[in-house]
C-alpha positions in Angstrom: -57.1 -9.8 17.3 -55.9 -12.9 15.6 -53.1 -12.5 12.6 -54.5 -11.9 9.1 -54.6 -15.1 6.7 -53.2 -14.4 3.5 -53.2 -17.4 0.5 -50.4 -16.0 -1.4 -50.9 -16.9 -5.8 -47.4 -17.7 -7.4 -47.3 -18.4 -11.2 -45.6 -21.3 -11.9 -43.8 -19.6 -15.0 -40.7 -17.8 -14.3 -37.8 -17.5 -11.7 -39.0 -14.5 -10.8 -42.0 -15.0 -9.5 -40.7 -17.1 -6.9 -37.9 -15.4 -5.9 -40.2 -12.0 -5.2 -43.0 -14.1 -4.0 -40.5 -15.8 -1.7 -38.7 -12.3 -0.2 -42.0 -10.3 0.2 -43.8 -13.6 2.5 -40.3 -12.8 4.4 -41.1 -9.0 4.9 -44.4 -10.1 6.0 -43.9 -12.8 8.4 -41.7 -10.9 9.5 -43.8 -8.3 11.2 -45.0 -8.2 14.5 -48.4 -9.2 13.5 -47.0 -12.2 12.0 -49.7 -13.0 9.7 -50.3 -17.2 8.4 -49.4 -17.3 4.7 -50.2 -20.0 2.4 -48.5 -20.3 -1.0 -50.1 -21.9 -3.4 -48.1 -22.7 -6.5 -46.5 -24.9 -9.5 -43.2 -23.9 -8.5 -41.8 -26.4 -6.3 -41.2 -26.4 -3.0 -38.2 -26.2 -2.4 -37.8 -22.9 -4.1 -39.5 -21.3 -0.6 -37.5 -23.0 1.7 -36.4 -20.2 3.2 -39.8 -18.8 3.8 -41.1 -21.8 4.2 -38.9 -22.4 7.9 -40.2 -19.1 8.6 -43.4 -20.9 9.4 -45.4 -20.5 5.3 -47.3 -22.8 4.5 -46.8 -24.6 0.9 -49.4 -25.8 -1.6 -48.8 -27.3 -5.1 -51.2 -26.8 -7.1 -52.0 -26.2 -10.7 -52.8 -22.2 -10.6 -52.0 -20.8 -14.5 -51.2 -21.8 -17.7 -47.6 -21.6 -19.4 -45.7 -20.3 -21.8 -44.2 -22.9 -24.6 -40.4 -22.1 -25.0 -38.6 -24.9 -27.4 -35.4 -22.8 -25.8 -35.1 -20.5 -23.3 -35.4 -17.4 -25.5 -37.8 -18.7 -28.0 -41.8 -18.8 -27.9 -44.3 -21.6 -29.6 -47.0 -19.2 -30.0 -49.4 -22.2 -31.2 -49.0 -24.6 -28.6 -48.7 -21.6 -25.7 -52.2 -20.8 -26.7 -53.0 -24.3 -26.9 -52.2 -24.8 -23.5 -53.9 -21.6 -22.5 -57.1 -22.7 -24.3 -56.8 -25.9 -21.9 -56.8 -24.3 -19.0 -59.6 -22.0 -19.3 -61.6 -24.8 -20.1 -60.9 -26.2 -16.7 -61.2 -22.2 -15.4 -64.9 -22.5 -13.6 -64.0 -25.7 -12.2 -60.6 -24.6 -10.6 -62.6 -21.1 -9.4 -64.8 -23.4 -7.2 -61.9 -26.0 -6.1 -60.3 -22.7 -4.9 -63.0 -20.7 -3.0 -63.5 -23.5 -1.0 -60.6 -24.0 -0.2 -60.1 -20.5 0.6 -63.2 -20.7 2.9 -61.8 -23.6 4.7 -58.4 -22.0 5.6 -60.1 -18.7 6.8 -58.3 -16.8 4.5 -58.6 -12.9 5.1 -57.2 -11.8 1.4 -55.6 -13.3 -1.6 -52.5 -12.3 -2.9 -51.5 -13.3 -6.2 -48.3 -13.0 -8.2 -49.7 -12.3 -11.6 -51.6 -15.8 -11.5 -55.3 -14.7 -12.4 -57.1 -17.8 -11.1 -56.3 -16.2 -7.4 -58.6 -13.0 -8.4 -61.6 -15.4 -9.6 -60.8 -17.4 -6.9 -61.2 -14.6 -4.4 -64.1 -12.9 -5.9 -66.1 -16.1 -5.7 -65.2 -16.3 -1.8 -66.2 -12.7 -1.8 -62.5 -11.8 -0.5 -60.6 -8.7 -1.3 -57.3 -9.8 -3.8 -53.9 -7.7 -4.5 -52.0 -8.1 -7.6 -48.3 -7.8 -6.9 -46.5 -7.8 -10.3 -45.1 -5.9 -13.0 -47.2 -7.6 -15.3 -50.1 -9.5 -16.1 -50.5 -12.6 -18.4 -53.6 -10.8 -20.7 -50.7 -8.8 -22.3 -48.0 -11.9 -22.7 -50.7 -13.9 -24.9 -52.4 -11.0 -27.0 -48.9 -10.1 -27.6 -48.1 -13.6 -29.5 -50.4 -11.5 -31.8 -47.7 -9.4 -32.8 -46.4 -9.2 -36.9 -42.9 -9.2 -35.4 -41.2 -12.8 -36.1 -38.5 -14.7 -34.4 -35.9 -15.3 -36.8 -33.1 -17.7 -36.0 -29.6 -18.2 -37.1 -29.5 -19.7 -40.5 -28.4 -23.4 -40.1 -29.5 -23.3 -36.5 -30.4 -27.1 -35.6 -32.4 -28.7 -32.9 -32.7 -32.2 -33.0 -32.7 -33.6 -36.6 -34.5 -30.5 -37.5 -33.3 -27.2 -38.7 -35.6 -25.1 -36.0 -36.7 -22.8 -38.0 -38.6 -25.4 -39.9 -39.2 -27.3 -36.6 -41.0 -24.7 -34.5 -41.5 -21.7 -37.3 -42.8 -18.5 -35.9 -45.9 -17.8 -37.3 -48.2 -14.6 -35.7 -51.7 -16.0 -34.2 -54.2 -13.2 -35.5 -55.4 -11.2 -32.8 -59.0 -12.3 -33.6 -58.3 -16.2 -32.6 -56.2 -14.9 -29.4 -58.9 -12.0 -28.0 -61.9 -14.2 -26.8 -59.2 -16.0 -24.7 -57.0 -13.1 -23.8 -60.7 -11.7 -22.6 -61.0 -14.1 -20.0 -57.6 -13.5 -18.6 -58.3 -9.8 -18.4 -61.8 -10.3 -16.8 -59.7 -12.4 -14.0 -57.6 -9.6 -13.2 -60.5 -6.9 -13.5 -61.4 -8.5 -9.9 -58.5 -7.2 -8.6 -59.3 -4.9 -5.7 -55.5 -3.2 -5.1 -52.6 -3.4 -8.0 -49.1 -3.8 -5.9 -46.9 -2.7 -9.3 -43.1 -3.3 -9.4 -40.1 -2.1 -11.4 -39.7 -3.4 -14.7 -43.7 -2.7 -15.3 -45.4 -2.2 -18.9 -49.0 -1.2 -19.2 -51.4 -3.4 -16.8 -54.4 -3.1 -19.3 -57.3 -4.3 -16.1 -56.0 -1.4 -13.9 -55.4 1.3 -16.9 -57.0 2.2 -20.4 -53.8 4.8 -21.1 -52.9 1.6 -23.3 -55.7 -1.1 -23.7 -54.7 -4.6 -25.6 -54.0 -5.5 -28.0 -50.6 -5.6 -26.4 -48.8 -5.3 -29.9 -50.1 -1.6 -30.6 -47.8 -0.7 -28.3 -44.7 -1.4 -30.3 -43.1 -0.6 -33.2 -43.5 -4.4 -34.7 -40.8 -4.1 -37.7 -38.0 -3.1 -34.9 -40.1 -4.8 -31.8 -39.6 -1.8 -29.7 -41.8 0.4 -26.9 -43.6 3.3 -29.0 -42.1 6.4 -27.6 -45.6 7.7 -26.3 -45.7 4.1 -24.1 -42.4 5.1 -23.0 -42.8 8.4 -21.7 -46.2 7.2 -19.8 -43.9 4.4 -18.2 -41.3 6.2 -17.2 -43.3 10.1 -16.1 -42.8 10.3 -12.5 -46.7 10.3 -11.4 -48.0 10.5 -7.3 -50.0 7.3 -6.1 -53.1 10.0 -5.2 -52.7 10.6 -9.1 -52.4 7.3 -10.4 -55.5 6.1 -8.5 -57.6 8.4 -10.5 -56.8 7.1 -13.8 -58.2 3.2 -12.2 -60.8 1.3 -14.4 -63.5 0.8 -11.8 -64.9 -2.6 -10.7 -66.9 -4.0 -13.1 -70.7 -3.4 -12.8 -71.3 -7.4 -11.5 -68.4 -6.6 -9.0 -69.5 -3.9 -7.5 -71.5 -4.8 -4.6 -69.5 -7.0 -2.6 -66.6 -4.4 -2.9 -66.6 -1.9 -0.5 -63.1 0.0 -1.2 -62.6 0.8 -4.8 -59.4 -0.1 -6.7 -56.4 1.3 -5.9 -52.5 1.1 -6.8 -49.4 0.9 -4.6 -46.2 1.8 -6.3 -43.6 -1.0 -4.9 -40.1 -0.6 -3.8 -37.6 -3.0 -5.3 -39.0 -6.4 -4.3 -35.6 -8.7 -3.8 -34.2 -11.2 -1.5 -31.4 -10.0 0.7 -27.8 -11.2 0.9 -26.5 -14.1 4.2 -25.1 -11.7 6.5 -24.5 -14.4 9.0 -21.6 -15.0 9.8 -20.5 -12.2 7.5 -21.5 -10.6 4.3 -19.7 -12.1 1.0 -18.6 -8.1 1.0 -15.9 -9.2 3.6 -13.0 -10.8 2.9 -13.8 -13.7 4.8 -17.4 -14.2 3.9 -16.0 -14.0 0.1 -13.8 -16.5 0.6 -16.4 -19.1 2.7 -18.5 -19.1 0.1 -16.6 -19.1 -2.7 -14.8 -22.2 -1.1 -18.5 -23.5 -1.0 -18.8 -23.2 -4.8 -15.5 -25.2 -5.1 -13.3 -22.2 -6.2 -10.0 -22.2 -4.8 -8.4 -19.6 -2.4 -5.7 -18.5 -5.4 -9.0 -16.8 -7.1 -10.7 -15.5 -4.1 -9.3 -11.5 -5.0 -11.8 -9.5 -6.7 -9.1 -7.2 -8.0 -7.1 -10.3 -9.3 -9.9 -12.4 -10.5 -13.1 -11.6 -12.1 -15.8 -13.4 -12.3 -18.9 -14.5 -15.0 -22.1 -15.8 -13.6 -24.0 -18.4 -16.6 -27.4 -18.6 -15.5 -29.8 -19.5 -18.5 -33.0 -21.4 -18.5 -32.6 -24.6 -20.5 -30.3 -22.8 -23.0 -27.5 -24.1 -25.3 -23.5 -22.4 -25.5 -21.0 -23.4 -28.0 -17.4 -24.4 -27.2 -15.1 -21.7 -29.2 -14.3 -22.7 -32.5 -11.0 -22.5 -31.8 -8.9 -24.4 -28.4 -9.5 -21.1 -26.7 -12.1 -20.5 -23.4 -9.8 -17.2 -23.0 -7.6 -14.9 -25.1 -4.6 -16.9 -23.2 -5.4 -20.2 -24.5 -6.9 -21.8 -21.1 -9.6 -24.4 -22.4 -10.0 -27.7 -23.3 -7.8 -28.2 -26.0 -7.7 -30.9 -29.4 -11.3 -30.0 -30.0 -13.4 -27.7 -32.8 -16.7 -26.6 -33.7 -18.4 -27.9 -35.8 -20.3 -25.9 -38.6 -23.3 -24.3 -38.1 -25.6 -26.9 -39.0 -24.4 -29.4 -36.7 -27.0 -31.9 -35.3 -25.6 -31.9 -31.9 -27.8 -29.6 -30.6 -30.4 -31.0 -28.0 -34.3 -31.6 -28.8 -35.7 -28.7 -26.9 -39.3 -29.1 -29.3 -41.4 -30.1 -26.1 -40.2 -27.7 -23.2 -41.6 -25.4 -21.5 -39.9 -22.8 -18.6 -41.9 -23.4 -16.2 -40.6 -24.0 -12.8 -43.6 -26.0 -11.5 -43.5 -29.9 -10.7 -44.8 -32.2 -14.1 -47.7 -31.0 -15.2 -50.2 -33.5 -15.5 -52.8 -33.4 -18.1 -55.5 -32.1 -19.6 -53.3 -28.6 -19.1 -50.4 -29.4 -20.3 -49.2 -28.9 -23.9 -48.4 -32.2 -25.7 -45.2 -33.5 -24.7 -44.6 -31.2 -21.9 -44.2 -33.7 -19.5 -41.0 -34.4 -16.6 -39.4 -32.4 -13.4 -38.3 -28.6 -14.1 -35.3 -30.0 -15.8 -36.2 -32.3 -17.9 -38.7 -29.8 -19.1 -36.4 -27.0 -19.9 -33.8 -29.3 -21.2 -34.8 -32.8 -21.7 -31.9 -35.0 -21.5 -30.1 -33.0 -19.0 -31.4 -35.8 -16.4 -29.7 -38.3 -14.1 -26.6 -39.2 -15.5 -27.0 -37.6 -19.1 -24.1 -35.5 -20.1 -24.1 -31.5 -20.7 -21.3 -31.3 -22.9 -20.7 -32.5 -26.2 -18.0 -31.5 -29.0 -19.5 -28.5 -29.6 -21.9 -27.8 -26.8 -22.4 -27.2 -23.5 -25.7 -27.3 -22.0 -26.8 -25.4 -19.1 -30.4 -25.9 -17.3 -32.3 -23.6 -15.4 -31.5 -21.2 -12.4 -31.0 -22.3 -8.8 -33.5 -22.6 -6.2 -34.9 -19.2 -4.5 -33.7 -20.5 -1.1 -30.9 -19.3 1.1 -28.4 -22.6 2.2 -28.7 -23.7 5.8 -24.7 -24.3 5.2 -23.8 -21.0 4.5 -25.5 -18.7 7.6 -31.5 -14.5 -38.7 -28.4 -12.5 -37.4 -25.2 -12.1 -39.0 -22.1 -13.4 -38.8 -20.5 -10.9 -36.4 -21.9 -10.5 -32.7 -24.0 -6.5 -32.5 -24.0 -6.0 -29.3 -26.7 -3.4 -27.9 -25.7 -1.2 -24.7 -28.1 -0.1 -21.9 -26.1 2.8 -20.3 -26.4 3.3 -16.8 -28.4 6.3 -16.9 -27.0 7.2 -13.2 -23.3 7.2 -14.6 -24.5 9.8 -17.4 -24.0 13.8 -17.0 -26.9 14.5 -19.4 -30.0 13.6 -18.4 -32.6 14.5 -20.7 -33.3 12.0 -23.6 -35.6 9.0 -24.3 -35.1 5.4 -23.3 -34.2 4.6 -27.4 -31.5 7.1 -26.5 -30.4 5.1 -24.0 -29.5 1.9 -26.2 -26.6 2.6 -28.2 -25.5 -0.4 -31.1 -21.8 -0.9 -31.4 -20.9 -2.7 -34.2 -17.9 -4.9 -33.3 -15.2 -5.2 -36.1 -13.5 -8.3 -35.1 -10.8 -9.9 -37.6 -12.2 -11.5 -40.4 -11.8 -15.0 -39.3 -12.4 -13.9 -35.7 -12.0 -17.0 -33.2 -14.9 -16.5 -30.7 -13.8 -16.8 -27.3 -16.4 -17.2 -23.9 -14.3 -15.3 -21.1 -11.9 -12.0 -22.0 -9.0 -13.0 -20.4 -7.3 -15.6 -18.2 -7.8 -13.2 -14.9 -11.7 -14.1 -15.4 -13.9 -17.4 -14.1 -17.5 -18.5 -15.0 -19.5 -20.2 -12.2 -22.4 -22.2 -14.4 -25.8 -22.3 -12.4 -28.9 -24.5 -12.7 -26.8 -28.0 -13.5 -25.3 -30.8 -11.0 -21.4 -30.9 -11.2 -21.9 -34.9 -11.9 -23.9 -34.2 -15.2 -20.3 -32.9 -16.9 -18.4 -36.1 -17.8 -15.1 -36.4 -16.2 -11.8 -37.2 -17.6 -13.0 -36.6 -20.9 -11.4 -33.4 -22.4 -13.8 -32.9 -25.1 -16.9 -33.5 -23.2 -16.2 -31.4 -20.2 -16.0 -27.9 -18.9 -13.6 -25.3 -20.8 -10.9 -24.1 -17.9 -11.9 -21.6 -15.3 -15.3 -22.8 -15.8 -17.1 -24.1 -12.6 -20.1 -25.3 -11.6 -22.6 -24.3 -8.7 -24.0 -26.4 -6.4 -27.7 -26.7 -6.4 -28.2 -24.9 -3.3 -26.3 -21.8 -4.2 -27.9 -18.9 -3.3 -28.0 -16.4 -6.1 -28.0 -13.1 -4.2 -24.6 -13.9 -2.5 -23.5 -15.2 -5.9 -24.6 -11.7 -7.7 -22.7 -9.9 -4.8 -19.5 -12.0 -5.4 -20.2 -11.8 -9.4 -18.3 -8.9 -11.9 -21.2 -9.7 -14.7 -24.0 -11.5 -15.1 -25.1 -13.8 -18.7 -28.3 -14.9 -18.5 -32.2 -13.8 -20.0 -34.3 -11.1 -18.9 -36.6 -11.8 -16.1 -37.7 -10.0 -13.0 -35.2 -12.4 -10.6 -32.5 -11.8 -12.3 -32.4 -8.2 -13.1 -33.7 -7.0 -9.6 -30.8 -8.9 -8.5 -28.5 -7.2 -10.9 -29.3 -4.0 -10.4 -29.6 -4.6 -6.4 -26.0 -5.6 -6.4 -25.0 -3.9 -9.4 -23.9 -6.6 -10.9 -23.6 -5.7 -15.1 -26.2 -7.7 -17.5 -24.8 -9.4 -20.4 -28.4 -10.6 -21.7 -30.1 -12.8 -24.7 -33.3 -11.0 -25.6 -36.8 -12.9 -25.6 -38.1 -10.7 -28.1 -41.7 -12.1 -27.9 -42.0 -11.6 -24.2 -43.7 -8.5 -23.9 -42.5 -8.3 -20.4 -39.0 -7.8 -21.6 -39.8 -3.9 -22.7 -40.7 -3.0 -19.3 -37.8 -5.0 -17.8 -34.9 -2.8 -20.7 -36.6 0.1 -19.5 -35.9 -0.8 -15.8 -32.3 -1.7 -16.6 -31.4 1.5 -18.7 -32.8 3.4 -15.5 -31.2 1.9 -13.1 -28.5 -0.9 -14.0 -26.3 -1.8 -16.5 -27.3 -3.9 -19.8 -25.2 -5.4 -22.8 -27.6 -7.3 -25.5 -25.3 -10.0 -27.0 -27.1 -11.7 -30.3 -28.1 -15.0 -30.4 -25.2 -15.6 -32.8 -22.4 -14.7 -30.4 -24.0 -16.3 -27.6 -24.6 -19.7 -29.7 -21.4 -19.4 -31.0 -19.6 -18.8 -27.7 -18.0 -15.6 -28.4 -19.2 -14.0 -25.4 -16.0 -12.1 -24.8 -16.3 -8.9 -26.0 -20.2 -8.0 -24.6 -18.6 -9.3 -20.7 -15.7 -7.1 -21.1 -17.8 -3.9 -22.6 -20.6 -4.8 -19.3 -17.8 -4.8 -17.1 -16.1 -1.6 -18.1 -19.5 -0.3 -18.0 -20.6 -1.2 -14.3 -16.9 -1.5 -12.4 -17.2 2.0 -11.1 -20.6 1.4 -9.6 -19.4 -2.1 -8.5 -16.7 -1.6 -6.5 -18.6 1.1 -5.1 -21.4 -1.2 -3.5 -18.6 -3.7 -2.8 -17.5 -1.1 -0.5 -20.4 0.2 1.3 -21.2 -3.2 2.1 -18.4 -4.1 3.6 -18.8 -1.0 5.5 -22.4 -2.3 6.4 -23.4 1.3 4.9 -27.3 0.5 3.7 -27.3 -3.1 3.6 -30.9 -2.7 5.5 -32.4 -0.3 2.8 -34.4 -3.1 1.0 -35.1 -4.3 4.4 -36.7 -1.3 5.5 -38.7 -0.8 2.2 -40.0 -4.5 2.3 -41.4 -4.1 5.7 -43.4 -0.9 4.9 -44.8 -2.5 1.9 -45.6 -5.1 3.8 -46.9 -3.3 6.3 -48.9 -0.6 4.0 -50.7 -4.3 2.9 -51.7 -5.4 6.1 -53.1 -1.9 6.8 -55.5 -2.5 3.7 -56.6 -5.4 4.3 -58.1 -4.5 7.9 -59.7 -1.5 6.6 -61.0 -3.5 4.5 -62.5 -6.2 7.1 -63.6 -2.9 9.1 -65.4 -1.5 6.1 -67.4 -4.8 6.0 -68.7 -4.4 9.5 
């Protein structure tokens, strides 16, 4: 019998989507069957590299629409649906660009990652598709809907603009959004199987337990999960049960299906740490690759040295207002920060976060235009430098690829902590009970510092170590601040890392809580999929919510150190077994049967055609 053809869906949106995308094509060319893979996707290509010299195959294409971010943690809600209106216009046309295609390659089944052109697509070849996601792009854009607003730091300025009057947050009523949001749902209603993974929130084309709207399930004063969505998230539920609660095809579907729907509850979908030549859990594989990042051998001890991985999308930090980058004084000193409504900041008006290649028009929003980092942070191109006075600027996340070299908030920061529910003795409670707000009392002219203490070191992601200007000591790097290369790759990072600072996404906190690396995190409040992905990290990780006011204001400090006391325990203990070797194969193991558990549907579903 000759291998299965899979084409393989990635959204262009989202690190996330690529990294999972990327480590399950692994699990699947990597059994025996070895089936042909095709992705097709915005993302560039060089973010499948790895699976890619496994033997995929990689298509750019123009697959789904995007979300409009001005900054990494903010949504245009107006030009997102904008875009999205764009794109459905060009919907039918794409729908028949893509079944032939499909038709040419032979393709047995579509696979999509939450892109819902690849269900269309699939139905019109009359080909079975699986959805493998958490979540599902209906429920992002109704949930723009939602009476909750975005309110920014008073003063906050981006470009000559104060942003708030720049790109004001302004609900879209639900009754402008819903004939479009209906088309997105219809896409995914052609789903045949629903491959849903951690971090999920209610898949409204699978389940009516919560239909869309997607803001009726929150509280929209406080922008949190009802407690009723909660408990039907987190109820442990068989697969045999789950099934019988599916939506059934659609009437006009029905006869050229001949399995009805179905769900697979995934394993943890995640990329692997290089265990060739060693693991960075040894002493020397720590070392090698550390070395690689630039770090030298004086700060290799993890019980000496801790470090702070930055990894933001397009987001800005502020230098201390004081000479400090540490309580002991090691930064850049002669410099302050300017107040609040400085104009230093960057123009982040016409960015998106997409990871795709430029999009070209008509689907792009206006001014959306350039490379993945010139779109999240315009003049962080070329030469341009990421520091200023009172900023530094760092650009999106590194690419999903393992290297071939290395086989309106207040004043004070309120910090909310995700405790790790497997470090608690009492397990009963709700996931609200699981987020407890400290209120920091710092002094009352506290001076905001980035890192706790000299004994720590940041490694920045997502910028080139060229872009920071040299011999300038108020335009560069604070001390113990470095910089990754491009090719780092992020597993191996997270395994070396004490705490991570970044946003919520699906890459980044399956990563965390794979290597139990603690979250220090800057909410996206108007992602939707954010609630599913709080809920994962309360269950089974570590999370710190620092406000937009510390994080802009660079007093980081106190949310790393509160993560890190948090999360040592269960870090040193996976630091341990993996340098022991003790389960390094688990997610291995789990990928492969997934994998496997796929292949098996698809040829029953070929056989029931027959």
């Amino acid at each position: 019998m000759a291998p299965l053809c899979f084409a393989y869906y990635c959204s262009g949106h989202g690190y996330g989507h690529a990294t999972r995308v990327s480590a399950f094509t692994r699990h699947l060319r990597g059994l025996e069957s070895q089936p042909t893979i095709y992705i097709i996707s915005s993302a560039p290509r060089h973010i499948f590299e790895d699976t890619i010299n496994l033997g995929t195959i990689y298509r750019y294409a123009e697959i789904d629409p995007v979300i409009i971010q001005p900054v990494a943690y903010r949504v245009d809600r107006r030009k997102s649906i904008d875009v999205l209106r764009s794109f459905l216009l060009m919907k039918d046309t794409l729908v028949q660009q893509e079944k032939r295609w499909l038709l040419s390659i032979g393709a047995d089944c579509v696979l999509t990652d939450a892109a819902f052109l690849g269900c269309l697509a699939a139905h019109a070849a009359s080909l079975p598709s699986i959805l493998i996601t958490n979540f599902t792009f209906d429920s992002v854009y109704s949930y723009l809907a939602t009476s909750y607003t975005d309110r920014v730091c008073a003063g906050a300025q981006y470009g000559d603009l104060p942003m708030c009057d720049k790109v004001p947050d302004e609900p879209i009523s639900n009754e402008d959004i819903q004939p479009l949001v209906q088309q997105v749902y219809d896409g995914y209603r052609c789903a045949d199987v629903l491959v849903r993974l951690p971090g999920y929130i209610p898949i409204p084309s699978f389940f009516a337990s919560f239909a869309l709207p997607a803001p009726w399930w929150t509280d929209q004063e406080a922008n949190t999960l009802l407690p009723e969505v909660v408990h039907h998230l987190t109820q442990p539920i068989a697969e045999s049960e789950l099934c019988g609660h599916i939506i059934p095809f659609p009437h006009s579907t029905t006869p050229s299906k001949c399995l009805p729907r179905s769900v697979i509850q995934a394993p943890l979908v995640v990329r692997g740490i290089t265990t060739t030549p060693e693991s960075v859990y040894t002493p020397t594989g720590r070392s090698r690759f550390l070395l690689s990042l630039g770090i030298p051998a004086h700060l290799h001890d993890p019980d000496k040295t801790k470090i702070l991985i930055v990894s933001f999308g397009g987001q800005v930090f502020r230098k201390p207002s004081s000479s400090r980058g540490s309580s002991s004084g090691h930064s850049t000193p002669g410099h302050t920060t300017p107040a609040c409504n400085s104009t230093d900041f960057q123009d982040h008006s016409n960015s998106s976060s997409s990871l795709g290649d430029t999009y070209p028009n008509p689907i792009q929003a206006p001014h959306t235009t350039g490379s993945l980092d010139s779109r999240v942070f315009p003049s962080c191109c070329g030469s341009a430098k990421l520091a200023s006075p009172s900023h530094l600027y760092v650009s999106g996340p590194p690419p999903a690829a393992k290297p071939d070299a290395l086989s309106a908030e207040g004043e004070h920061p309120c910090v909310i902590t995700i405790i790790d529910a497997k470090h608690t003795t009492e397990r009963e409670g709700s996931y609200f009970d699981a987020m407890i707000t400290s209120s920091l009392e710092p002094p009352l002219e506290p001076e905001p510092q980035l890192l706790p203490s000299s004994s720590w070191i940041a490694v920045v992601c997502g910028v080139l170590k060229e872009q920071w200007a040299e011999g300038e000591a108020e335009d560069g790097l604070p001390d113990n601040f470095f910089v990754a290369p491009k090719c780092v790759y992020m597993p191996d990072l997270m395994a070396v890392a004490d705490v991570l600072l970044g946003k919520l996404g699906y890459g980044t906190v399956s990563e965390s809580v794979d290597s139990c690396t603690p979250f220090v995190y800057v909410s996206r409040p108007l992602f939707v999929e954010e609630h599913g992905l709080k809920l994962f990290l309360s269950q089974q990780g570590v999370g710190v919510e620092l406000s937009r006011a510390a994080y802009e204001a660079g007093h980081w400090a106190p949310a790393v150190e509160d993560a890190w006391l948090l999360g040592r325990h269960a870090k040193a203990k996976k630091r341990e077994t993996g340098r022991l070797g003790i389960g390094m194969d688990l997610r291995d193991k789990e990928g492969r049967a997934l994998a496997t558990r796929v292949i098996n549907w698809v040829t029953a579903w070929h056989s029931g055609l027959m």
